[in-house]
ZAMARGU-4260 file (C-alpha; in steps of 0.2 Angstrom, whole numbers, plus 5000, padded with zeros to 4 digits):
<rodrens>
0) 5153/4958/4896 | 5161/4971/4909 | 5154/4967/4927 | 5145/4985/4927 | 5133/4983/4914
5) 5131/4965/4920 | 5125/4970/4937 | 5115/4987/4930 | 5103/4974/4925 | 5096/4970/4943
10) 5100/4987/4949 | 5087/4993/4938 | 5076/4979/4939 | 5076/4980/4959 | 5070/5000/4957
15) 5057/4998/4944 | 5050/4983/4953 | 5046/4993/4967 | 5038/5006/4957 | 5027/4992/4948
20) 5023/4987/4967 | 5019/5002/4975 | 5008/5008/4959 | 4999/4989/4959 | 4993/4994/4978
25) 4989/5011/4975 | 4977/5006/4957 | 4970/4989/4969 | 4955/4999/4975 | 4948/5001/4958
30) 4951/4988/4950 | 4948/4968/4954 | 4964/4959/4955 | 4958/4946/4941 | 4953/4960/4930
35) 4971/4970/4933 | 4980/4952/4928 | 4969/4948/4913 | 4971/4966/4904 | 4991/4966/4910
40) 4995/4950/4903 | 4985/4950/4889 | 4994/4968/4882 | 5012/4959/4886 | 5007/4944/4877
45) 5002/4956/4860 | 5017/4965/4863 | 5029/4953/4863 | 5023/4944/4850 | 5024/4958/4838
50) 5039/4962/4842 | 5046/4946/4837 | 5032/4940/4823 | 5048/4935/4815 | 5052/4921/4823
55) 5038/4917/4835 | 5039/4898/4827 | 5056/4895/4830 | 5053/4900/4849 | 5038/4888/4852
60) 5049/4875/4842 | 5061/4878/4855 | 5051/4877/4869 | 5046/4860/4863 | 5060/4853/4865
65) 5060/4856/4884 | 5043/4855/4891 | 5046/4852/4907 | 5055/4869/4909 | 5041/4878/4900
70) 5030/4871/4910 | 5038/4876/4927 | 5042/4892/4920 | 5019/4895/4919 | 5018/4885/4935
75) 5034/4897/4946 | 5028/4912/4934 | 5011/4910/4938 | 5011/4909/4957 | 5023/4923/4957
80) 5011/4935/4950 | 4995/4932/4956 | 5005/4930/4974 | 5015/4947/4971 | 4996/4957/4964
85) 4986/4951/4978 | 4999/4951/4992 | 5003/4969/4987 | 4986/4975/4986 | 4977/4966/5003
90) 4993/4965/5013 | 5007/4977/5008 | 5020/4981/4995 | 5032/4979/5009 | 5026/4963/5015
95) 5025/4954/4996 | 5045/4961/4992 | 5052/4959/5009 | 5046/4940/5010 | 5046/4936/4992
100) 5065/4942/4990 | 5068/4934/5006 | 5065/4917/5003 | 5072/4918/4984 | 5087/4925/4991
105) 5090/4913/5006 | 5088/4897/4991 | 5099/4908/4979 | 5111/4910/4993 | 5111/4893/5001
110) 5113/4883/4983 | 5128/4894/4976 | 5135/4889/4994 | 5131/4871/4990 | 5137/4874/4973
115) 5152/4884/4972 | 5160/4878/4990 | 5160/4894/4997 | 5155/4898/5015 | 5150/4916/5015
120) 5134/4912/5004 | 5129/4898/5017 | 5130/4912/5031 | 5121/4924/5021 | 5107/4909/5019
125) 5108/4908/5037 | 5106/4924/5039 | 5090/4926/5029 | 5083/4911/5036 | 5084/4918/5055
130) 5078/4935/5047 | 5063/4928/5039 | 5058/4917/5058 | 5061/4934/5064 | 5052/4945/5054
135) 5035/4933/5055 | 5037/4933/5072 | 5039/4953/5072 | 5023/4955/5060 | 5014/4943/5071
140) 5016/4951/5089 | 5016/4971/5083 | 5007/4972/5064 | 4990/4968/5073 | 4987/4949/5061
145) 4974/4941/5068 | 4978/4921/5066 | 4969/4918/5051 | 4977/4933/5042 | 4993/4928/5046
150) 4992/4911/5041 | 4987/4917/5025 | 5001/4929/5023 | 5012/4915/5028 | 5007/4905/5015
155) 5006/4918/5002 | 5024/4923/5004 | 5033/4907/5005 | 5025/4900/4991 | 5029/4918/4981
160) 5045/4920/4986 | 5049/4901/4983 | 5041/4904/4966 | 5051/4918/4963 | 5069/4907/4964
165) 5062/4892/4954 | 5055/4904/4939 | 5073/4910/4937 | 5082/4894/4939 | 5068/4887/4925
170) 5070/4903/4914 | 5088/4900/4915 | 5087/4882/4908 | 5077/4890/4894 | 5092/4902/4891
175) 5101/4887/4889 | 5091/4879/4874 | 5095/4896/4865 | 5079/4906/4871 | 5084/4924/4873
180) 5076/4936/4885 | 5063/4942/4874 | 5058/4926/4868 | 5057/4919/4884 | 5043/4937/4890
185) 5034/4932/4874 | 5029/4915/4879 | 5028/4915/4898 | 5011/4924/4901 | 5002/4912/4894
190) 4997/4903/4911 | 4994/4916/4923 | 4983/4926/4906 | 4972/4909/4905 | 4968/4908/4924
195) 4964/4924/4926 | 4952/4926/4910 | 4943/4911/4916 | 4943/4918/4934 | 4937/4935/4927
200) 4923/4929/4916 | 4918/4918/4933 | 4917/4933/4943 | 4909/4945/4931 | 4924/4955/4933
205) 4927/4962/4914 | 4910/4972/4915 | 4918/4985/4925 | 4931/4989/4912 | 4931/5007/4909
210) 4942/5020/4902 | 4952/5023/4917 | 4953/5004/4920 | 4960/5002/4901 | 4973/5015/4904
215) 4980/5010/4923 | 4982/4992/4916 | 4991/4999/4901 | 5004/5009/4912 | 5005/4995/4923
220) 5007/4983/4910 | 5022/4995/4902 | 5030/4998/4920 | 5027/4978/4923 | 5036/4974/4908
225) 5052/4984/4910 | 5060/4977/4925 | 5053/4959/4919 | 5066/4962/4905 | 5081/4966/4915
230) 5077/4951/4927 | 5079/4941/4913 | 5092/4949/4907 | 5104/4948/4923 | 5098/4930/4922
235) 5108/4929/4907 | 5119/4940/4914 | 5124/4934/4931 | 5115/4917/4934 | 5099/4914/4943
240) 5108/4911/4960 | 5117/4927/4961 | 5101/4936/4955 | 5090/4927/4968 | 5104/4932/4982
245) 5104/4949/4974 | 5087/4955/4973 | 5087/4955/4993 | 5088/4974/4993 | 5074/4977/4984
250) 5061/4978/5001 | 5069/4996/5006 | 5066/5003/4990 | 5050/4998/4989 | 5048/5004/5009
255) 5058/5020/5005 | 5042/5022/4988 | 5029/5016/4998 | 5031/5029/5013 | 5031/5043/5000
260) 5020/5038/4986 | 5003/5028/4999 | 4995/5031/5015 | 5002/5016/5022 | 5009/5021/5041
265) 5026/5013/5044 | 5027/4997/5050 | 5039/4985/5057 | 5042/4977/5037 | 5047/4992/5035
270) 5063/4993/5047 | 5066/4975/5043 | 5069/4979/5025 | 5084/4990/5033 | 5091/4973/5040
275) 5090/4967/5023 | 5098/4979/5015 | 5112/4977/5027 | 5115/4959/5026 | 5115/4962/5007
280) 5128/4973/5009 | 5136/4966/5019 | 5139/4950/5010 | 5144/4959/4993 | 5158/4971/5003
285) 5163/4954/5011 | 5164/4945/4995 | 5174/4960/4985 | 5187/4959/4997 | 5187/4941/4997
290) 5189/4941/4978 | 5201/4955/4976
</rodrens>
């Protein structure tokens, strides 16, 4: 596969994914966080499955074959999107995407270091690490947080940002066994749709569905979708590492949408994604003239 349309795959996926953030903050006031991930998963579950009634068997054969990885892939998957709806909707798209990529890309980068001997991944690791002390420390002193608040938001993003690396090291064991990208979408919403059905029934939530409701979740189901595709496809692509290390530009995007597209006033994630951004950058011009 030529190196362009290998790497177009996180490309796009990094831009729709901060469109899908941005749009999941801005529909938050209307409607419940369980409710949003109910409808969301349960339209990509019927989706996927139609689109490969087919073999739909074959798939679940598969997957038993490697239960561990299936399971890690609910478990990883599961934390990732409750942590990436509700971070984004009571904190900020930039917080869940700057922290979330951060850590994912600070494990990607310190284990293809580890793995393939080569020191400028472990300086990039090094990097994020100092970045991500920094930038807590940064949103602590001028974001306002009180301590509770920003225990929370600690807690949140590590875990979602740690889940974010583990669910494409586990969906790439999948690919492994033979499990493409779409057959690996079509089974991996199981977990979060269960919790959050239970969680919705709990709450009462479903009786607010409307119209309106119905339609926001579709589109955000559609736009949701989309760039879960390409992820899975620069899995296959490129590896999980380099896709964890890679998605570490996706904050300013999301910062760049979420100054023109919400009423959010610029804060200091903001102009921290630009430091991302440039330690991305950075590392890639560095490796390309390493490799060439």
């Amino acid at each position: 596969m030529h190196k362009f349309i290998q790497y177009s795959y996180i490309n796009i996926f990094i831009v729709l994914t901060a469109i899908t953030i941005v749009f999941i903050h801005n529909i938050s006031v209307d409607i419940p966080i369980e409710l949003m991930l109910t409808l969301t998963t349960g339209y990509a579950i019927i989706f996927f499955h139609i689109l490969r009634y087919k073999t739909c068997a074959q798939s679940y054969k598969k997957l038993a074959l490697q239960k561990s990885s299936y399971i890690g892939v609910l478990i990883s998957l599961g934390l990732l999107w409750i942590g990436s709806f509700v971070i984004s909707a009571y904190f900020s798209p930039s917080v869940y995407i700057l922290f979330a990529t951060a850590w994912s890309g600070f494990l990607g980068s310190y284990y293809l270091g580890v793995l393939e001997h080569k020191r400028l991944y472990v300086y990039k690791a090094v990097a994020l690490a100092l970045l991500i002390v920094f930038s807590y420390t940064m949103l602590f002193f001028y974001d306002s947080f009180s301590s509770t608040r920003f225990i929370i938001m600690i807690a949140l993003t590590t875990i979602t940002g740690i889940s974010m690396f583990l669910y494409f090291k586990f969906s790439h064991y999948l690919n492994d066994l033979g499990l493409d990208a779409v057959d690996i979408l079509m089974v991996r919403f199981w977990g979060i749709f269960i919790f959050a059905l239970g969680y919705t029934i709990y709450t009462k939530a479903w009786s607010t569905i409307s119209l309106k409701i119905t339609l926001y979740t579709l589109l955000l189901a559609i736009i949701s979708i989309v760039p879960v595709y390409f992820s899975q496809k620069s899995v296959e692509a490129i590896g999980s590492n380099k896709t964890s290390m890679l998605i570490t530009s996706t904050p300013f995007i999301t910062f760049v949408l979420e100054m023109l597209f919400t009423n959010n006033p610029v804060t200091v994630t903001g102009y921290l994604s630009i430091l991302f951004i440039i330690i991305s950058l950075s590392t890639y011009a560095v490796q390309r003239n390493y490799s060439s």
